[in-house]
N, C-alpha and C positions, 0 to 999 in steps of 0.2 A: 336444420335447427336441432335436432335430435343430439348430431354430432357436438356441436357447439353449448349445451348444454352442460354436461357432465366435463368439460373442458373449462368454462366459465366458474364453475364449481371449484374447481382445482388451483384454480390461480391465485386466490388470498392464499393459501397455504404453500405454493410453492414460490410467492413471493416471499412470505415472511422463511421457507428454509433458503432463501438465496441471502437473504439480508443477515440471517444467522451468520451463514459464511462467510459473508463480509466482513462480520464484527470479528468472528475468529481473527481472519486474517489482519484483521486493523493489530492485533495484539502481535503480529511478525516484525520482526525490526526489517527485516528487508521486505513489506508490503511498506512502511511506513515512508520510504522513501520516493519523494516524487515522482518520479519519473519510475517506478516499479508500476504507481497506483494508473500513472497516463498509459503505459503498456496496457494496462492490465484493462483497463475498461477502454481502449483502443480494440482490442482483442474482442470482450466482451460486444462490441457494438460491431465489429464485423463479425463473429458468428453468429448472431441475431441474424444480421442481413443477410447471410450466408444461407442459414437455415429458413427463412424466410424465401429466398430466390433459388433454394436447388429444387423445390415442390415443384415452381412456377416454370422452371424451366423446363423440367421435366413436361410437365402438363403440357406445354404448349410443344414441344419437339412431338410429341405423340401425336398434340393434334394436327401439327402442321403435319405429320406426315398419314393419318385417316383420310385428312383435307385431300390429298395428292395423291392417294391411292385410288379416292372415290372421282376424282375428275381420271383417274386414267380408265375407271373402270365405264365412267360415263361416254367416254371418248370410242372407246372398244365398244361402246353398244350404238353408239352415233354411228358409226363405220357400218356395224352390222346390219342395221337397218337398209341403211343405203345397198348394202349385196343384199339383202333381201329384198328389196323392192325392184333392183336389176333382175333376179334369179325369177322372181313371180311374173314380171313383165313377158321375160322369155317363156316361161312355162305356158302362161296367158296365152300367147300367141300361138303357141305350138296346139295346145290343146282345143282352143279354137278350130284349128285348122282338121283335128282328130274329134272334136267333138266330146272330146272325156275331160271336161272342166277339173273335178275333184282330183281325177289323178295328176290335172297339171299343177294342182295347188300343190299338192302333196310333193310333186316332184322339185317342184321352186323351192319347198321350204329344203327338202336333203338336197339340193342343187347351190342353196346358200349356206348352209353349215358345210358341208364341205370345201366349198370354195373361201370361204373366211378364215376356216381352221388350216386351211394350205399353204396358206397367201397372208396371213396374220401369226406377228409373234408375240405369245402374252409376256409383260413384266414380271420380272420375279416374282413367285409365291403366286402368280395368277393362273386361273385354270379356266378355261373354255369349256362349257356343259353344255350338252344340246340334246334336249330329248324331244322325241316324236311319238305321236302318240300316246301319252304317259309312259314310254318305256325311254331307260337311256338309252344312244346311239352314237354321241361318238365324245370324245375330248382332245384335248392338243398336247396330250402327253402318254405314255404309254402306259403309265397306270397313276390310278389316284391315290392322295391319303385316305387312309382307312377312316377318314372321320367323313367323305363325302364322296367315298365309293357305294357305288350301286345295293342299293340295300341297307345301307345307313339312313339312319333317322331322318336327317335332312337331305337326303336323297330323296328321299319319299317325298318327302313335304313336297318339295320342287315338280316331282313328278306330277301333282294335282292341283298347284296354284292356276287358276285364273284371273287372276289380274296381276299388274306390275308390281312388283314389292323390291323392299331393300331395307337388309337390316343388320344387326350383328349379332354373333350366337357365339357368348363364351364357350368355350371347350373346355374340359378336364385333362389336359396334357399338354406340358410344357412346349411341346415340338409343332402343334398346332397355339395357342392361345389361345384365339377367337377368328372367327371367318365371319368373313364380310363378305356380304355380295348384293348384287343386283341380276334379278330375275324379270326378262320379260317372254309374256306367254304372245303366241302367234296364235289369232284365231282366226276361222271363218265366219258367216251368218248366224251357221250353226251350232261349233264346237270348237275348241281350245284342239290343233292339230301339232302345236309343239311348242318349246318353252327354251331360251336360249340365255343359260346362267352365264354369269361374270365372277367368280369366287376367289376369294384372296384369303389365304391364310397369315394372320399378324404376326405371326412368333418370329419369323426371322428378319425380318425388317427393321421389327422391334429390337431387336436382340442386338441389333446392329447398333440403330437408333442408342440403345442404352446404355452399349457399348464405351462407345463415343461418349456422351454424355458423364459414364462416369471417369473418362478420360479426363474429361472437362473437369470434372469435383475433385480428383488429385492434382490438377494444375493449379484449381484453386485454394489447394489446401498448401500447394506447397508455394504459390505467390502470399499467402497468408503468414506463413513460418518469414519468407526473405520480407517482406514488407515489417514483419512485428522486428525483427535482427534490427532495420533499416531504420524502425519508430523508436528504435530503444538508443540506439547511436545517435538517431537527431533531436530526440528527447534529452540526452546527456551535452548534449553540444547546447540547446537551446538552454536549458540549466544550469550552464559552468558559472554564469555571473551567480546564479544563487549562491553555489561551492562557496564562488570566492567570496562574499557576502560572510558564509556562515564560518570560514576561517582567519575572515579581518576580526568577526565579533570573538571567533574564540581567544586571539589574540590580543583583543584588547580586555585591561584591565584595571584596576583603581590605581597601579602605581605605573602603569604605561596608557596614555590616553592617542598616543601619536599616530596609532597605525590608522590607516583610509583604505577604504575600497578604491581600485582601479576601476573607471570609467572607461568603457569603451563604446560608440555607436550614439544614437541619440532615441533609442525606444523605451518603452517606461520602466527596462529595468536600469537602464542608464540615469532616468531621471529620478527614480527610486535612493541609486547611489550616491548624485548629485546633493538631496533632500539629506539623507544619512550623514554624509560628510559634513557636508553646512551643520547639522545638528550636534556630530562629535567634536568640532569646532566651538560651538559656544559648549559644550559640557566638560570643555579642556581649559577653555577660559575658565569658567565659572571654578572648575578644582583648583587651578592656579590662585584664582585671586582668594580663594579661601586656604589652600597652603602656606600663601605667601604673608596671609592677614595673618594667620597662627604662628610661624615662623618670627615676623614682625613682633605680633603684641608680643609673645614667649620671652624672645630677649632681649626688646622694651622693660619688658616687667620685672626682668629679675635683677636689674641694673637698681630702681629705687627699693626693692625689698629689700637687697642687698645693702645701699645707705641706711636703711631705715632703722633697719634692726641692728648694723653698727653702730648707728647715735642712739640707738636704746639699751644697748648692753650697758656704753663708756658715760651715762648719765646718771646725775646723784643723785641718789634716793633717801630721804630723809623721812621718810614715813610705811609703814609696814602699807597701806592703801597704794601707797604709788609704787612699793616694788610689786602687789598682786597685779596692776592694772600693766606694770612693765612685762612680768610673766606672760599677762596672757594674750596682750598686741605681740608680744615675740610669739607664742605658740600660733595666735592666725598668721603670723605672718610665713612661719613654718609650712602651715598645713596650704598657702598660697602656694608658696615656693615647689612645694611637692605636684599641685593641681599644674602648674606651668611646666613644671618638668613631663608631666605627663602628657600634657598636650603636645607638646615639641614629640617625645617619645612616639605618639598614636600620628604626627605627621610625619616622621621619618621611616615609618610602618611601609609607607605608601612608597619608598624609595627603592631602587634597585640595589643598593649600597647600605639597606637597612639591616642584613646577617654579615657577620665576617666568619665563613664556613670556617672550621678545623676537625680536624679526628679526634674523638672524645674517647676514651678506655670508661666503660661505664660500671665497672664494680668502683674502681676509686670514685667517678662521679657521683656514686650514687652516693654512698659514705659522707662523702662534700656537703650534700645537696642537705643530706639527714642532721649535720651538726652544725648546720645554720637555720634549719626550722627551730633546732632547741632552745636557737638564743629569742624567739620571739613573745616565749608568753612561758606561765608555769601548767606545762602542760603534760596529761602521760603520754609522753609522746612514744611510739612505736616505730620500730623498722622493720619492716617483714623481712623474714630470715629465709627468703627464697635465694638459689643462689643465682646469680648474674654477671654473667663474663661477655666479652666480646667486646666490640665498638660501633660508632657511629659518628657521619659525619654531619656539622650541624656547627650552629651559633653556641657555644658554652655559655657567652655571657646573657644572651635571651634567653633561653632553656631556664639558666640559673632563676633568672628576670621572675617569668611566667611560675613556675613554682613556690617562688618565696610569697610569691601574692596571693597563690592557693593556699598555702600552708599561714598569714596573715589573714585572708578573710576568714580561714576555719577559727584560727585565735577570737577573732572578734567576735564569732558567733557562738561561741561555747565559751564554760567560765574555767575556774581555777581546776589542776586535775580531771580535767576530761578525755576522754581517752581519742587520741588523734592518731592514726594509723598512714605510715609512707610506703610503699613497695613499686616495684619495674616489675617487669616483665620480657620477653622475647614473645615475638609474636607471628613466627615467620619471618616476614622480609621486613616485620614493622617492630618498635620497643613501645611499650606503655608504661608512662609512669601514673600512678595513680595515688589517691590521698583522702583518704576517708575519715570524716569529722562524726561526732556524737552531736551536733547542736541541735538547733530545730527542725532543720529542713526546709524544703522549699515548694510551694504550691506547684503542683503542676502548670496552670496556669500563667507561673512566672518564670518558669523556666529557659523558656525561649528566648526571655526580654533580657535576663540577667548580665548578657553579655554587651550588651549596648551600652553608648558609651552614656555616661551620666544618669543609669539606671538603677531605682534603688528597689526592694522588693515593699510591696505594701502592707501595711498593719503587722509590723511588726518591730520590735525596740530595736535598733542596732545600738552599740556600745563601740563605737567607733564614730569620727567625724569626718571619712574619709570623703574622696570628691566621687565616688561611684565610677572611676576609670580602672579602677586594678582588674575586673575582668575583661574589660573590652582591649586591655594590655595583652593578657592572655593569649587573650583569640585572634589580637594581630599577630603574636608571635607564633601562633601553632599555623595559623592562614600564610604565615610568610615562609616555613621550613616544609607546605606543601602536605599537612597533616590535619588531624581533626581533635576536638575533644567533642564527650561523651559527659552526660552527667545524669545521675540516678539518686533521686532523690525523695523520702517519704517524711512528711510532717510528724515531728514528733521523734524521728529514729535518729536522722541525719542524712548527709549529701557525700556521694563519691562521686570526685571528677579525677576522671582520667584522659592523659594529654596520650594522644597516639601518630608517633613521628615516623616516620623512614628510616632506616639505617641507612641508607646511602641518599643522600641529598643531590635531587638534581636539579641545576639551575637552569630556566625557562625559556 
């Protein structure tokens, strides 16, 4: 209990440093992986068991071999008795016959140590002791270890025991350990006339024993090592349906819904897959029939706008009332036309046939790009006079698309003369264009939302009527050339977005 105390103590703490390390390693991109984490506490639960079963092992090889020391040593005193009671019978009778009783005792007892130590071989590490009259007298070897030679401590003892004992006496050196023995004393009526040990020294049996044993903890260390090889191979084997799981999903995507996991077997990663398919199934319907609804109304729709606004241009107007009421059904009818154009645009986003790549020379593009912002508003507009050579491959006509709608929403949001800033950049292996307004800015808050489609920013005037699609245009065009934008924005100062593309465009 003693032991187990200060042990009991220790364990909330060295649970919580194990749990520590844990979380470390959760932060490893290779613990992160399944079949890393099944290794690993595969691992972990066999050196538990390990460390748990080499004590027990040990423990018991030791006993089991005390256990089988102490019957051999039992057996060699069984034997001895029996010449000892042959040796007394005969002395018995002799003495009898001579009349000198005590000398015949005396003579039976050196008449059976002798005859035992002649005629008997002790086991390893066993020594045959036999003393007569408290003095030693003879053993079965021709000298003893120095730990129970004559005049040693427990030589003595032995010398003066009367009665039967048996015990074990650690030693202070490694060549002995500890001696075990069994001691029985011979007496008469009157006196203890001899005392006949059984002594074994542990150290080399043990030595053996342990030997072995740790023979035994490198075969288990290294059945440990090919079993974890072996856990890690059938852990990757039993995981490949994940893989492929996790490379149909990377493969699918809003303008490719078609790819399926391969099903193979019928166990529940098979039915997993089964479930998945069936579900990309109806979420492939479900894109189509809203593709094909937007597609449909789009150029449904712009068949009667198109009538509509031709019999209202070629119609007579004979009152100042009815040409404002003809201006301004033409101007919704405009800002219709533009909302449908859009929506066709944001669903052919979703196609694989929605960029037509070419090599761009981007000093002249960028030039391009800067004297079509000019035409959209009176504005001060700016070029950054950084300079910029080289190319990139990419959509020109989207690229153009997606900036004209940055450099149109900053118009709308800033008034006459405000200062509107264009510039690129290189950026490594990437280009940025970017386009910084003075207007209001943008809530943090609303940042995130801006780009959706038909989102407008809250509590705030816009001076535009537009349908709340030009940035969600944007962000299909930068999301389709494999790029990102970025926007940085404080209320009050104004908003920079910068589109950040690839110089070399790869298709997927």
């Amino acid at each position: 209990m003693k032991i187990l105390k200060p042990l009991k103590a220790k364990i909330p703490l060295l649970w919580q440093n194990f749990s520590a390390k844990i979380e470390r390693l959760n932060e490893l991109r290779f613990y992160r992986e399944t079949r890393t984490r099944i290794l690993l506490w595969y691992l972990i639960l066999m050196v538990l068991s390990i460390a748990i079963a080499i004590p027990l092992i040990r423990y018991r090889l030791i006993t089991d071999l005390t256990k089988r020391v102490e019957t051999d040593m039992r057996e060699e005193l069984e034997e001895f008795e029996e010449e000892l009671i042959e040796s007394l019978l005969e002395s018995s009778f002799e003495s009898n016959r001579d009349k000198t009783a005590t000398g015949g005792v005396n003579q039976g007892v050196y008449s059976a140590f002798d005859e035992f130590i002649s005629t008997n071989r002790a086991e390893d590490d066993n020594y045959f002791i036999t003393i007569v009259n408290g003095l030693f007298y003879k053993t079965n070897t021709p000298f003893l270890p120095k730990a129970i030679a004559p005049g040693s401590e427990i030589m003595n003892h032995w010398q003066q025991i009367a009665t039967e004992e048996e015990d074990e006496i650690p030693i202070d050196d490694p060549k002995v350990g500890s001696i075990l023995y069994k001691a029985e004393p011979i007496k008469t009526t009157e006196k203890v006339i001899g005392v006949f040990v059984v002594a074994h020294l542990t150290a080399g049996e043990r030595q053996e024993v342990l030997s072995s044993f740790h023979t035994v903890v490198q075969g288990l260390l290294l059945t440990i090592l090919l079993a974890s090889i072996m856990a890690w191979l059938a852990a990757g084997r039993i995981l490949a349906p994940l893989r492929n799981f996790s490379n149909t999903l990377k493969s699918i995507s809003e303008s490719d819904l078609s790819q399926r996991i391969q099903i193979r077997g019928k166990g529940e990663l098979a039915q997993l897959g089964r479930t998945f398919n069936a579900m990309m199934e109806r979420i492939e319907d479900s894109f189509a029939t809203q593709r094909n609804f937007i597609n449909d109304a789009g150029h449904e729709l712009k068949t009667p706008i198109t009538i509509i606004r031709g019999h209202l241009e070629l119609m007579d107007v004979s009152t100042p009332s009815q040409q404002e009421t003809i201006e301004l059904t033409i101007d919704e009818l405009d800002r219709m036309n533009r909302l449908v154009g859009d929506l066709i645009l944001l669903t052919k986003a979703e196609r694989p046939d929605f960029l037509q790549i070419e090599t761009i020379e981007l000093s002249s593009f960028v030039t391009e790009l800067f004297s079509k912002m000019q035409t959209l508003g009176e504005r001060n507009w700016h070029l950054n006079n950084q300079i910029l050579s080289g190319k990139m491959t990419g959509d020109r006509q989207r690229i153009t698309q997606a900036m004209i709608n940055l450099a149109n929403n900053a118009v709308q949001h800033t008034v006459v003369d405000s200062l509107i800033i264009f510039g690129a950049r290189l950026e490594g292996s990437r280009v940025e264009f970017w386009l910084r307004d003075t207007g209001n800015g943008i809530a943090a808050s609303e940042q995130k939302r801006i780009f959706d489609r038909f989102a407008r920013i809250r509590n705030t005037r816009r001076r535009s009527s537009g349908s709340g699609l030009g940035l969600a245009i944007v962000k299909a065009v930068v999301d389709a050339h494999q790029g990102e934008i970025n926007l940085q924005s404080q209320l009050g100062i104004g908003s920079t977005f910068t589109l950040i593309l690839p110089l070399e465009f790869n298709e997927k």
